[in-house]
N, C-alpha and C positions, 0 to 999 in steps of 0.2 A: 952645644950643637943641637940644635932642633931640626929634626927630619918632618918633611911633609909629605902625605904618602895618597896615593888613590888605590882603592882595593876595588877590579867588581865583583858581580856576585857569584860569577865563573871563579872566583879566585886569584885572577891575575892582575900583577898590580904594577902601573909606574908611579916609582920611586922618586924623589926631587931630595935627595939629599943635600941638605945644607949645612955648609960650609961657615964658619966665624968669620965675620972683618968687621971688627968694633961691636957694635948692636945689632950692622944689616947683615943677613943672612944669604948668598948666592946659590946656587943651586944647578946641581949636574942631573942628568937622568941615566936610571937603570933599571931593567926588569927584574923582578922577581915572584914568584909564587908564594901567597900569605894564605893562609886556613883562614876563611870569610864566615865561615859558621859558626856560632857559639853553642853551647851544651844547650842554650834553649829552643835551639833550632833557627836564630837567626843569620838572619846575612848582613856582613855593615863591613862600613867603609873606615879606613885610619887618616881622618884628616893631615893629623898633624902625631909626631914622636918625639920623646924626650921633654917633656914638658918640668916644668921644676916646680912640683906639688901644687899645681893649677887650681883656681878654687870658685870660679865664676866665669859664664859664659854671659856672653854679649854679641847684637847682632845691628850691623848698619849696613841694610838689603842682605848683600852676598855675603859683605864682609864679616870677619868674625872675630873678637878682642875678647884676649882668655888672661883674666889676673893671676901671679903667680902670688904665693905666697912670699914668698921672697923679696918682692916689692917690685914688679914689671909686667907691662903687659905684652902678651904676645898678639903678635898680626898677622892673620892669614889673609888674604889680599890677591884674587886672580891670577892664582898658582903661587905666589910666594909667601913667604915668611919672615918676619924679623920680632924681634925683642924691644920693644922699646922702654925704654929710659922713664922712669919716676921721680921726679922732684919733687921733695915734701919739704916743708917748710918746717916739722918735727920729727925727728932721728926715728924711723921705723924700728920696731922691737919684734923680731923674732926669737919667739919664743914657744917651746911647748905647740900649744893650738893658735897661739896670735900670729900676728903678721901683716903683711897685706889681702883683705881680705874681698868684700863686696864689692864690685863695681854697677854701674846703673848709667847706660847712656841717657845723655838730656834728651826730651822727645824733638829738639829742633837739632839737633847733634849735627847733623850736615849742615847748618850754616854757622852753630857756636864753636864745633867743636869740644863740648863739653860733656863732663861724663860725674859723677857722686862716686864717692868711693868710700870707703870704712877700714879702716887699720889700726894697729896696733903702737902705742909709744910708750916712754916712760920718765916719771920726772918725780922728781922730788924723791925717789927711792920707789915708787909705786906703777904699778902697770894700770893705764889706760886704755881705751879704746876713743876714734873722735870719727867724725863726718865731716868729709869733705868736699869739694870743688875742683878739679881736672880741667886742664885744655891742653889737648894736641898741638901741638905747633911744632913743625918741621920735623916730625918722626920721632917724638919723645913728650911726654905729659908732666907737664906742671902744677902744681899749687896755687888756685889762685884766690881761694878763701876760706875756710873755717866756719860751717853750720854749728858744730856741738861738740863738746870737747867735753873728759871727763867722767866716759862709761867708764865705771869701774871694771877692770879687763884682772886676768889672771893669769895662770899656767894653762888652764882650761879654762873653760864654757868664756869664750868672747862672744860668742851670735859670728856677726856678721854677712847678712843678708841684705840687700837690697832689692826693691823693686817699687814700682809707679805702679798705684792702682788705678782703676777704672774713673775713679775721681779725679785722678791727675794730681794726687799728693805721694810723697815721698814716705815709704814705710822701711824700718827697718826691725833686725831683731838685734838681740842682747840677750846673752847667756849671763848665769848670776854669778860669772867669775868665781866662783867654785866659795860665797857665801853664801850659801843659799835663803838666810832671812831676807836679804835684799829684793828678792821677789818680789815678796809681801809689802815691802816698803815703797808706798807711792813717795815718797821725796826720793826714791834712787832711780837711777835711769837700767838697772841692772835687770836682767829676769823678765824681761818688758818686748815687747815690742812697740815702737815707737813710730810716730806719724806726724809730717811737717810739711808746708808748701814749698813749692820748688824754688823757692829763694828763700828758704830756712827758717820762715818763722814756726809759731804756735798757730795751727791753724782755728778758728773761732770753735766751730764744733765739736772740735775734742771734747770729750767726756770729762775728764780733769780740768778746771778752769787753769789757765797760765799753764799747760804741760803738756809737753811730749806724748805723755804717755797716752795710749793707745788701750792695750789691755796687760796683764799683767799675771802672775804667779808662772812666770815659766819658768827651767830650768836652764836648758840652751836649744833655744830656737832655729836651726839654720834653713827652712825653707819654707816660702810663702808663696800664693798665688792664689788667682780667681778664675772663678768659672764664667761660661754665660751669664748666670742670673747676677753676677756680681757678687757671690760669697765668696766670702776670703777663708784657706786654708792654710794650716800650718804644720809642717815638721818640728817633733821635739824628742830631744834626747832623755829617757829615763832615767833613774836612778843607778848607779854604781854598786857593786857588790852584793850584798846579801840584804835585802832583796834587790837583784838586777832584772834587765830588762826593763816592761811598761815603757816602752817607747809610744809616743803616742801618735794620730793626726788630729788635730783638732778645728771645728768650724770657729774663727772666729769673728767674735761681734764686738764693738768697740765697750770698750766700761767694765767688761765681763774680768773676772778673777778665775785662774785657770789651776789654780791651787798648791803650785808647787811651793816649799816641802810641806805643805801640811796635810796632802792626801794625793796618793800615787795611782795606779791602773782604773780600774771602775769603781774606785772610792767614792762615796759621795759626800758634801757638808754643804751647811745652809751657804747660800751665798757664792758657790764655785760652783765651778763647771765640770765633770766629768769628760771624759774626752772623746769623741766620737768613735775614735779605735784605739786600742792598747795592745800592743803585742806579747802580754803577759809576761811568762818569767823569758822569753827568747827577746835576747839584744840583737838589734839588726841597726841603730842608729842611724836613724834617716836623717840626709842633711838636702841637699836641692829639691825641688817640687816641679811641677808645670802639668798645667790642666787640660784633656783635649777635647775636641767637639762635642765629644759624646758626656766630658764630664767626669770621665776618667782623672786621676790622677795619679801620676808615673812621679817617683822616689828614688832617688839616686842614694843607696844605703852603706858604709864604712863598713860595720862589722859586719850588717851582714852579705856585702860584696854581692849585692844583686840591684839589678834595675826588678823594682815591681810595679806593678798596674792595680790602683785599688779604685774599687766602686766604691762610693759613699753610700749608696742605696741597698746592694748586698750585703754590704762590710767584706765583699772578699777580695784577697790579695792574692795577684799569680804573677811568677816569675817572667818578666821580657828577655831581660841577660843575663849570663851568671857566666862563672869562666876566668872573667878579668881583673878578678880582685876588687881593690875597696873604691867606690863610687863617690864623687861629691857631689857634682853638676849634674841637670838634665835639664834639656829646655828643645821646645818644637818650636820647627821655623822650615813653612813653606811645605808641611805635611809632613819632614824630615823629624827625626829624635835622633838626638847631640848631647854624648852623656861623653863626662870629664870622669876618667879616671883617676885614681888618688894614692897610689903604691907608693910615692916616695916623700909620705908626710910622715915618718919614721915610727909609724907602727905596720906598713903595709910587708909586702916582699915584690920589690921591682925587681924586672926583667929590665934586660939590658934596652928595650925599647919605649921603657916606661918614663916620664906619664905621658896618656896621649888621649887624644880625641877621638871619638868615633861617632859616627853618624849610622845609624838604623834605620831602615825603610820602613816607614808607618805601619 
Protein backbone atom coordinates (compact mmCIF):
# COMPACT_ATOMS: atom_id res chain seq x y z
CA UNK A 1 0.00 0.00 0.00
CA UNK A 2 1.47 3.27 -0.85
CA UNK A 3 -0.12 6.37 0.90
CA UNK A 4 0.11 9.85 -0.77
CA UNK A 5 -0.06 12.55 1.54
CA UNK A 6 -0.22 16.73 1.22
CA UNK A 7 1.30 18.24 4.39
CA UNK A 8 1.10 22.41 4.77
CA UNK A 9 3.25 24.28 6.47
CA UNK A 10 0.42 24.98 9.14
CA UNK A 11 0.65 21.18 9.70
CA UNK A 12 -2.55 20.05 8.28
CA UNK A 13 -2.76 17.53 6.05
CA UNK A 14 -5.18 15.62 3.36
CA UNK A 15 -4.55 12.23 3.23
CA UNK A 16 -5.28 10.03 -0.12
CA UNK A 17 -4.75 6.73 1.25
CA UNK A 18 -4.28 4.13 -1.20
CA UNK A 19 -5.84 1.13 -1.38
CA UNK A 20 -4.22 -2.21 -3.73
CA UNK A 21 -6.16 -3.63 -6.76
CA UNK A 22 -3.44 -5.28 -8.85
CA UNK A 23 -0.60 -2.38 -9.53
CA UNK A 24 -3.42 0.62 -9.55
CA UNK A 25 -3.73 2.22 -6.48
CA UNK A 26 -7.40 3.98 -5.56
CA UNK A 27 -7.58 6.39 -3.13
CA UNK A 28 -10.04 7.60 -0.08
CA UNK A 29 -9.54 11.03 1.62
CA UNK A 30 -8.93 11.92 5.30
CA UNK A 31 -7.65 14.62 7.56
CA UNK A 32 -5.02 14.39 9.85
CA UNK A 33 -2.46 16.42 11.66
CA UNK A 34 1.43 15.59 10.70
CA UNK A 35 4.52 17.74 12.61
CA UNK A 36 5.65 19.66 9.26
CA UNK A 37 8.82 20.83 10.97
CA UNK A 38 11.98 19.03 11.03
CA UNK A 39 14.91 19.37 13.78
CA UNK A 40 16.46 21.69 11.17
CA UNK A 41 13.76 24.00 11.21
CA UNK A 42 12.24 23.14 8.14
CA UNK A 43 8.72 22.88 6.66
CA UNK A 44 7.96 20.04 3.82
CA UNK A 45 5.51 18.27 2.41
CA UNK A 46 5.04 14.03 2.41
CA UNK A 47 4.32 13.57 -1.17
CA UNK A 48 4.01 10.01 -1.18
CA UNK A 49 4.37 6.89 1.96
CA UNK A 50 5.31 3.60 2.08
CA UNK A 51 7.55 3.48 -0.51
CA UNK A 52 9.82 0.05 -0.91
CA UNK A 53 13.49 1.19 -0.49
CA UNK A 54 12.94 3.91 -3.26
CA UNK A 55 16.27 4.92 -4.91
CA UNK A 56 15.85 7.66 -7.75
CA UNK A 57 13.78 10.41 -8.46
CA UNK A 58 12.50 11.49 -11.94
CA UNK A 59 10.45 14.29 -13.27
CA UNK A 60 8.00 14.70 -16.43
CA UNK A 61 6.71 18.40 -15.66
CA UNK A 62 4.43 17.69 -12.53
CA UNK A 63 4.77 14.17 -12.72
CA UNK A 64 7.08 12.20 -10.60
CA UNK A 65 8.66 8.36 -11.23
CA UNK A 66 10.38 7.04 -8.08
CA UNK A 67 12.40 3.43 -8.87
CA UNK A 68 12.01 1.03 -6.19
CA UNK A 69 14.67 -1.24 -5.46
CA UNK A 70 12.70 -3.90 -5.71
CA UNK A 71 12.24 -3.54 -9.38
CA UNK A 72 9.04 -0.95 -9.88
CA UNK A 73 8.45 2.26 -10.46
CA UNK A 74 6.20 4.35 -8.70
CA UNK A 75 3.71 7.12 -10.24
CA UNK A 76 2.53 10.12 -8.66
CA UNK A 77 0.40 11.62 -11.29
CA UNK A 78 -2.42 14.67 -10.39
CA UNK A 79 -3.25 13.38 -7.01
CA UNK A 80 -2.72 9.74 -7.66
CA UNK A 81 -0.55 7.00 -7.28
CA UNK A 82 0.22 3.55 -8.63
CA UNK A 83 3.12 1.03 -8.79
CA UNK A 84 3.92 0.13 -12.02
CA UNK A 85 5.18 -3.14 -13.42
CA UNK A 86 8.98 -3.71 -14.68
CA UNK A 87 9.80 -6.12 -17.43
CA UNK A 88 13.30 -7.07 -17.70
CA UNK A 89 14.48 -9.19 -20.27
CA UNK A 90 17.21 -10.44 -17.20
CA UNK A 91 15.98 -11.99 -13.72
CA UNK A 92 16.61 -8.73 -11.38
CA UNK A 93 18.95 -9.80 -8.34
CA UNK A 94 18.18 -8.24 -5.15
CA UNK A 95 20.70 -8.41 -3.15
CA UNK A 96 22.59 -6.64 -0.38
CA UNK A 97 22.96 -2.93 -2.05
CA UNK A 98 21.89 -4.26 -5.74
CA UNK A 99 18.63 -4.18 -7.37
CA UNK A 100 16.82 -1.96 -9.36
CA UNK A 101 18.53 0.89 -9.18
CA UNK A 102 19.12 4.33 -11.52
CA UNK A 103 16.62 5.51 -13.71
CA UNK A 104 16.93 8.58 -16.37
CA UNK A 105 14.07 9.78 -18.44
CA UNK A 106 14.86 10.11 -22.18
CA UNK A 107 14.91 14.07 -22.83
CA UNK A 108 11.95 13.42 -25.56
CA UNK A 109 10.19 11.13 -22.86
CA UNK A 110 6.64 12.49 -23.68
CA UNK A 111 6.63 11.43 -27.09
CA UNK A 112 9.01 7.91 -26.69
CA UNK A 113 8.03 7.16 -23.65
CA UNK A 114 11.30 6.05 -22.77
CA UNK A 115 13.47 6.18 -19.75
CA UNK A 116 17.62 4.37 -19.10
CA UNK A 117 17.73 2.52 -16.13
CA UNK A 118 20.75 0.43 -14.27
CA UNK A 119 20.02 -2.82 -12.16
CA UNK A 120 21.27 -5.48 -10.94
CA UNK A 121 21.29 -9.49 -12.34
CA UNK A 122 23.09 -12.58 -12.09
CA UNK A 123 24.53 -15.42 -14.46
CA UNK A 124 26.79 -17.73 -14.60
CA UNK A 125 27.15 -17.84 -10.76
CA UNK A 126 28.24 -13.93 -10.57
CA UNK A 127 26.55 -10.75 -9.87
CA UNK A 128 26.35 -8.01 -12.47
CA UNK A 129 25.20 -4.83 -13.00
CA UNK A 130 23.88 -3.62 -16.99
CA UNK A 131 22.17 -0.47 -18.62
CA UNK A 132 19.33 -0.27 -20.00
CA UNK A 133 16.17 0.81 -22.22
CA UNK A 134 12.45 1.26 -20.78
CA UNK A 135 9.19 2.21 -22.37
CA UNK A 136 5.91 2.88 -20.72
CA UNK A 137 3.21 1.29 -22.43
CA UNK A 138 -0.21 1.02 -20.87
CA UNK A 139 0.92 1.64 -17.08
CA UNK A 140 3.77 -0.81 -16.81
CA UNK A 141 7.64 -0.46 -18.35
CA UNK A 142 9.26 -2.75 -20.51
CA UNK A 143 12.71 -3.78 -21.82
CA UNK A 144 13.21 -2.82 -24.89
CA UNK A 145 17.24 -2.99 -25.43
CA UNK A 146 20.45 -3.57 -23.82
CA UNK A 147 23.28 -0.52 -23.81
CA UNK A 148 25.99 -2.45 -21.62
CA UNK A 149 26.03 -5.46 -19.76
CA UNK A 150 28.60 -6.79 -17.48
CA UNK A 151 29.53 -4.10 -14.59
CA UNK A 152 30.89 -6.17 -12.28
CA UNK A 153 28.19 -5.85 -9.28
CA UNK A 154 28.54 -7.29 -5.87
CA UNK A 155 26.87 -7.49 -2.27
CA UNK A 156 27.90 -3.87 -2.14
CA UNK A 157 29.34 -0.75 -4.06
CA UNK A 158 27.08 -1.33 -7.50
CA UNK A 159 26.92 2.71 -8.28
CA UNK A 160 24.04 2.98 -9.78
CA UNK A 161 23.46 6.60 -10.88
CA UNK A 162 22.12 7.98 -13.81
CA UNK A 163 21.98 11.20 -15.31
CA UNK A 164 22.19 13.31 -18.90
CA UNK A 165 24.67 15.92 -18.80
CA UNK A 166 24.69 19.40 -20.25
CA UNK A 167 26.31 17.66 -23.39
CA UNK A 168 23.40 15.46 -23.82
CA UNK A 169 25.37 12.06 -23.09
CA UNK A 170 24.52 9.49 -20.95
CA UNK A 171 26.67 9.20 -17.55
CA UNK A 172 26.65 6.66 -15.15
CA UNK A 173 28.43 5.47 -11.89
CA UNK A 174 29.80 2.07 -10.87
CA UNK A 175 31.03 1.19 -7.42
CA UNK A 176 34.06 -1.51 -7.40
CA UNK A 177 31.82 -4.25 -6.39
CA UNK A 178 33.62 -4.52 -3.12
CA UNK A 179 37.23 -5.47 -5.49
CA UNK A 180 38.61 -2.63 -5.14
CA UNK A 181 41.66 -3.10 -7.78
CA UNK A 182 39.08 -2.89 -10.35
CA UNK A 183 39.10 0.88 -9.98
CA UNK A 184 42.52 1.20 -11.23
CA UNK A 185 41.74 -1.15 -13.99
CA UNK A 186 40.77 0.66 -17.26
CA UNK A 187 39.73 -2.71 -18.94
CA UNK A 188 36.90 -2.90 -16.00
CA UNK A 189 33.81 -1.03 -16.28
CA UNK A 190 33.95 -1.08 -12.18
CA UNK A 191 35.04 1.92 -9.94
CA UNK A 192 34.41 4.24 -12.93
CA UNK A 193 31.95 6.42 -13.85
CA UNK A 194 30.96 5.85 -17.31
CA UNK A 195 29.69 8.05 -20.45
CA UNK A 196 27.86 7.05 -23.74
CA UNK A 197 25.38 8.71 -26.27
CA UNK A 198 21.92 8.31 -25.96
CA UNK A 199 21.66 5.44 -28.23
CA UNK A 200 24.64 3.59 -26.41
CA UNK A 201 27.54 3.96 -28.17
CA UNK A 202 31.23 4.95 -27.34
CA UNK A 203 31.10 8.45 -27.61
CA UNK A 204 34.31 9.93 -29.99
CA UNK A 205 35.69 12.19 -27.24
CA UNK A 206 35.93 9.98 -24.43
CA UNK A 207 39.35 10.16 -23.02
CA UNK A 208 39.93 6.23 -23.51
CA UNK A 209 39.85 5.51 -27.16
CA UNK A 210 36.90 2.60 -27.70
CA UNK A 211 35.55 3.14 -23.96
CA UNK A 212 33.07 3.96 -21.58
CA UNK A 213 35.13 5.04 -19.34
CA UNK A 214 34.81 8.37 -18.21
CA UNK A 215 36.99 8.86 -15.15
CA UNK A 216 38.07 6.33 -12.79
CA UNK A 217 39.56 5.16 -9.30
CA UNK A 218 36.42 5.42 -7.37
CA UNK A 219 35.17 3.36 -4.91
CA UNK A 220 31.18 3.70 -5.19
CA UNK A 221 29.96 6.53 -6.75
CA UNK A 222 26.13 7.30 -6.32
CA UNK A 223 25.73 10.90 -7.06
CA UNK A 224 26.30 13.13 -10.02
CA UNK A 225 25.47 16.45 -11.25
CA UNK A 226 26.40 19.94 -12.79
CA UNK A 227 26.29 23.28 -12.09
CA UNK A 228 25.80 26.47 -14.42
CA UNK A 229 29.36 26.69 -15.64
CA UNK A 230 28.92 22.89 -16.63
CA UNK A 231 31.32 21.15 -13.99
CA UNK A 232 30.37 17.88 -13.19
CA UNK A 233 30.32 16.74 -9.38
CA UNK A 234 30.24 13.62 -7.65
CA UNK A 235 29.27 11.78 -4.52
CA UNK A 236 31.46 8.89 -3.12
CA UNK A 237 31.57 6.53 -0.64
CA UNK A 238 34.81 6.25 1.69
CA UNK A 239 36.57 3.47 3.01
CA UNK A 240 35.03 0.95 5.49
CA UNK A 241 36.41 0.21 8.90
CA UNK A 242 39.60 1.22 10.41
CA UNK A 243 40.39 3.85 8.65
CA UNK A 244 36.48 4.79 8.00
CA UNK A 245 35.01 7.65 6.88
CA UNK A 246 36.77 10.05 3.90
CA UNK A 247 33.63 10.23 2.26
CA UNK A 248 34.33 12.54 -0.55
CA UNK A 249 32.77 15.20 -3.23
CA UNK A 250 34.63 15.40 -6.04
CA UNK A 251 35.00 17.82 -9.31
CA UNK A 252 35.08 15.79 -11.88
CA UNK A 253 37.04 16.07 -15.35
CA UNK A 254 37.04 13.38 -17.86
CA UNK A 255 40.57 11.20 -18.01
CA UNK A 256 41.30 12.16 -14.52
CA UNK A 257 42.26 9.04 -11.78
CA UNK A 258 40.50 9.70 -8.57
CA UNK A 259 42.56 7.26 -6.75
CA UNK A 260 40.75 4.86 -5.00
CA UNK A 261 42.41 2.14 -3.18
CA UNK A 262 45.60 3.62 -3.59
CA UNK A 263 45.08 6.98 -1.51
CA UNK A 264 42.14 7.86 0.60
CA UNK A 265 40.96 11.66 2.37
CA UNK A 266 43.67 14.53 1.16
CA UNK A 267 46.16 12.05 0.11
CA UNK A 268 48.10 13.00 -2.68
CA UNK A 269 50.18 10.81 -5.52
CA UNK A 270 51.51 11.83 -9.02
CA UNK A 271 48.80 11.28 -11.37
CA UNK A 272 45.32 11.33 -8.99
CA UNK A 273 43.32 13.61 -7.87
CA UNK A 274 42.64 14.49 -4.26
CA UNK A 275 39.13 15.25 -3.61
CA UNK A 276 37.63 18.47 -3.39
CA UNK A 277 36.11 17.66 0.20
CA UNK A 278 36.65 14.77 2.48
CA UNK A 279 34.69 14.25 5.51
CA UNK A 280 37.75 12.84 7.44
CA UNK A 281 37.38 10.11 9.88
CA UNK A 282 33.12 10.88 10.09
CA UNK A 283 30.94 8.62 7.62
CA UNK A 284 28.05 10.27 6.49
CA UNK A 285 27.90 8.27 2.90
CA UNK A 286 26.66 10.55 0.41
CA UNK A 287 24.53 8.99 -2.24
CA UNK A 288 22.15 11.57 -4.58
CA UNK A 289 23.52 15.06 -5.53
CA UNK A 290 21.68 18.08 -7.38
CA UNK A 291 23.12 21.50 -7.90
CA UNK A 292 21.16 24.87 -7.22
CA UNK A 293 21.36 28.31 -8.78
CA UNK A 294 23.61 29.62 -6.52
CA UNK A 295 25.87 26.60 -7.00
CA UNK A 296 25.09 25.04 -4.06
CA UNK A 297 25.16 21.49 -3.73
CA UNK A 298 22.53 19.60 -1.67
CA UNK A 299 23.56 15.55 -0.68
CA UNK A 300 21.15 13.21 0.28
CA UNK A 301 23.55 11.16 3.00
CA UNK A 302 22.62 7.11 4.46
CA UNK A 303 24.79 7.18 7.45
CA UNK A 304 24.69 10.10 8.00
CA UNK A 305 20.67 10.74 7.70
CA UNK A 306 20.97 14.41 6.78
CA UNK A 307 20.20 16.49 3.66
CA UNK A 308 23.40 18.99 3.64
CA UNK A 309 23.97 22.10 1.59
CA UNK A 310 27.79 22.33 0.52
CA UNK A 311 29.63 25.24 -1.09
CA UNK A 312 32.46 24.26 -3.15
CA UNK A 313 34.02 27.69 -2.77
CA UNK A 314 33.91 27.71 1.29
CA UNK A 315 34.13 23.87 1.56
CA UNK A 316 31.31 24.38 4.20
CA UNK A 317 28.53 21.93 4.92
CA UNK A 318 25.20 22.79 6.84
CA UNK A 319 22.62 20.74 7.61
CA UNK A 320 18.95 21.31 5.43
CA UNK A 321 17.06 18.17 7.23
CA UNK A 322 17.85 15.89 9.61
CA UNK A 323 15.18 13.93 11.75
CA UNK A 324 14.27 11.33 9.02
CA UNK A 325 16.75 8.90 8.86
CA UNK A 326 18.82 7.64 6.09
CA UNK A 327 18.64 9.64 2.71
CA UNK A 328 19.18 8.40 -0.95
CA UNK A 329 17.62 11.01 -3.37
CA UNK A 330 17.52 14.74 -3.76
CA UNK A 331 16.80 16.56 -6.72
CA UNK A 332 15.22 20.42 -7.33
CA UNK A 333 12.36 20.87 -9.61
CA UNK A 334 10.58 24.09 -10.09
CA UNK A 335 12.38 25.81 -6.99
CA UNK A 336 10.97 22.84 -4.89
CA UNK A 337 13.78 20.12 -3.04
CA UNK A 338 12.41 16.40 -3.28
CA UNK A 339 14.63 14.19 -0.98
CA UNK A 340 13.74 10.10 -1.12
CA UNK A 341 13.99 8.71 2.19
CA UNK A 342 15.77 5.24 2.56
CA UNK A 343 14.73 3.45 6.14
CA UNK A 344 13.78 0.32 4.73
CA UNK A 345 16.97 -0.69 2.62
CA UNK A 346 17.62 -3.01 5.82
CA UNK A 347 20.12 -1.10 7.49
CA UNK A 348 17.79 1.98 8.36
CA UNK A 349 14.79 1.87 11.21
CA UNK A 350 11.30 2.42 9.39
CA UNK A 351 8.43 3.87 10.79
CA UNK A 352 5.46 2.42 10.08
CA UNK A 353 5.14 5.23 7.27
CA UNK A 354 8.40 4.72 5.82
CA UNK A 355 9.75 5.10 2.80
CA UNK A 356 8.47 8.16 1.50
CA UNK A 357 8.95 11.30 -0.30
CA UNK A 358 9.06 14.85 0.84
CA UNK A 359 9.35 17.81 -0.74
CA UNK A 360 11.08 21.13 1.06
CA UNK A 361 10.52 24.70 0.15
CA UNK A 362 13.68 26.16 -1.37
Amino acid sequence: MIRLVGIGIVGMAVILLSSACSDKLSSTTKSKTVESQTKAGNAYTILAEKLRTPWSIQFDEETVYVSEREGSIVKISNGSVSRQKVKLNKPLKVQGEGGFLGIQLAPDFQKSRQAYAYHTYEEGGKIFNRVIVLQEINGEWKEIKSFLEGIPGGQIHNGGRLAIGPDNMLYMTTGDSGVDKLAQDLNSSAGKILRMTLDGKVPSDNPFTKSYVYSYGHRNSQGIAWDKQGRMFSSEHGPSGNPGGHDEINLIEKGNNYGWPVMIGNEKKEGMVTPLYQTGDTAIAPSGIDIDADGQILIATLVGKKLYRFNPDTKQMAAVLEGEGRLRDVRLHNGDIYVLTNNTDGRGSPSASDDRLLILKK
